[in-house]
Every structure is written in structure tokens, then in C-alpha cells.
C-alpha positions in Angstrom: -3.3 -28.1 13.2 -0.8 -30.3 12.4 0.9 -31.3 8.5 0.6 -34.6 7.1 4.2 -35.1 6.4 3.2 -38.7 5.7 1.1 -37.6 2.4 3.2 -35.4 0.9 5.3 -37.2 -2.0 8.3 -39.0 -1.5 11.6 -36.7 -2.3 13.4 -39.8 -3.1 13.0 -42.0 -5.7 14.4 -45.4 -6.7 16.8 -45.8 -3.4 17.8 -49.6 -4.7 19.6 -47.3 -7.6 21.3 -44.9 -5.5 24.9 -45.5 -4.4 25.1 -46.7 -1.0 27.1 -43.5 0.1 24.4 -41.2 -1.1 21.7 -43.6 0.1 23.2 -43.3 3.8 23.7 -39.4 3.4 19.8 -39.2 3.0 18.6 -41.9 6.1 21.0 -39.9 8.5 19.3 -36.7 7.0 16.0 -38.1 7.2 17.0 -39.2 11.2 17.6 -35.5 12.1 14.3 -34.7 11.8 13.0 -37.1 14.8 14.4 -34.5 17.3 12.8 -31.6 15.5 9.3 -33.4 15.3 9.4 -34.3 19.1 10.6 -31.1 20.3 7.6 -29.3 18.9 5.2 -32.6 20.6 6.3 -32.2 23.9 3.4 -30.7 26.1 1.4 -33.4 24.6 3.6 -36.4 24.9 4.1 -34.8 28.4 0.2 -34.7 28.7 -0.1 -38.3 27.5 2.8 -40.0 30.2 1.2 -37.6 33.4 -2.4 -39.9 31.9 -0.8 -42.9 31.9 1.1 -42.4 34.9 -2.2 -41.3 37.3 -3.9 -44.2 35.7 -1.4 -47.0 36.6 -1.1 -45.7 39.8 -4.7 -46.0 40.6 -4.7 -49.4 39.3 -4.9 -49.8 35.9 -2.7 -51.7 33.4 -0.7 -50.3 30.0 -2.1 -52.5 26.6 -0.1 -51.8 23.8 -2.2 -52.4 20.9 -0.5 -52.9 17.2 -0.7 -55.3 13.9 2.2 -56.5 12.5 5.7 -55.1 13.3 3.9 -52.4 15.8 2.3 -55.1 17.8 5.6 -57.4 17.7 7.2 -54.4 19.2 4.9 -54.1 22.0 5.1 -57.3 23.3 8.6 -57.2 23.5 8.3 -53.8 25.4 6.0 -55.8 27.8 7.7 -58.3 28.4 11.2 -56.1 29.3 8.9 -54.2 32.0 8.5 -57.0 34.6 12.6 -57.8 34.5 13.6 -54.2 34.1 11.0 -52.5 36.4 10.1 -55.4 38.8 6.6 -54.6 37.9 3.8 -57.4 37.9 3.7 -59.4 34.1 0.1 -58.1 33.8 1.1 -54.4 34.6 2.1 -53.6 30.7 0.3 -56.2 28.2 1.2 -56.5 24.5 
């Protein structure tokens, strides 16, 4: 099944001590990982898009659903699609 990364304790502690340099050493370390995670997530998130996609073609519409800075993030996501796709404004609703 799959690790919960997010539970496991935090290798680094006090960041507003560490210099900067060694503060930035361990985000760009941290930001490697994204490609490793995804790689291994791919049949799903392919599984999930081919969903989407057969549902929006037959008429349905794409809510984003969040609290906070998840749901700020998919409004603005919505709101890009009707510009950037020329898709209807209540094709994709945050």
C-alpha cells in the first residue's frame, strides 16, 4: 500500500536557525523527491485524467473542491481555463 511520508517525523528541525545556504541546500533536496513520488503514481494519475476526460466529454463539468490556500488555488485554475482553453466559464468551477 502506500507510506505515509507525511507522519513520519520531521528530519529538520528549527529551519528559522539554520543559515540560509544550508536552509536552501535542504528545500532543493526536499524538491527532488516530487519527480520520484510521481513517477511511481503514474498509472493512477493516468487512470484519474482518462476519468475526467470521458466525463467532460459527455457533459459534465470539473469542481475543484479546497479550504484555504487549496481552494484559492483552484479558483484561480478555473478561472485560467476559459482564457487559456476557450472552454465555457462553467466547464471547470472552483
Amino acid at each position: 500500500m502506500f507510506k505515509k511520508i507525511t507522519e513520519l517525523p520531521s528530519p529538520y528541525h528549527h529551519l528559522e536557525r539554520m543559515p540560509i545556504k544550508e536552509l536552501l541546500f535542504h528545500i532543493n533536496e526536499e524538491d527532488k523527491t516530487v519527480p520520484e513520488s510521481i513517477s511511481g503514481s503514474i498509472p493512477q494519475i493516468e487512470g484519474l485524467v482518462a476519468a475526467v476526460v470521458d466525463r467532460m466529454l459527455a457533459g459534465g463539468r470539473l469542481f475543484y473542491i479546497g479550504a484555504g490556500t487549496s481552494g484559492r488555488l483552484g479558483i484561480v485554475d478555473a478561472s485560467e481555463c476559459p482564457p487559456t482553453f476557450g472552454v465555457s466559464h462553467n466547464l471547470v468551477v472552483g
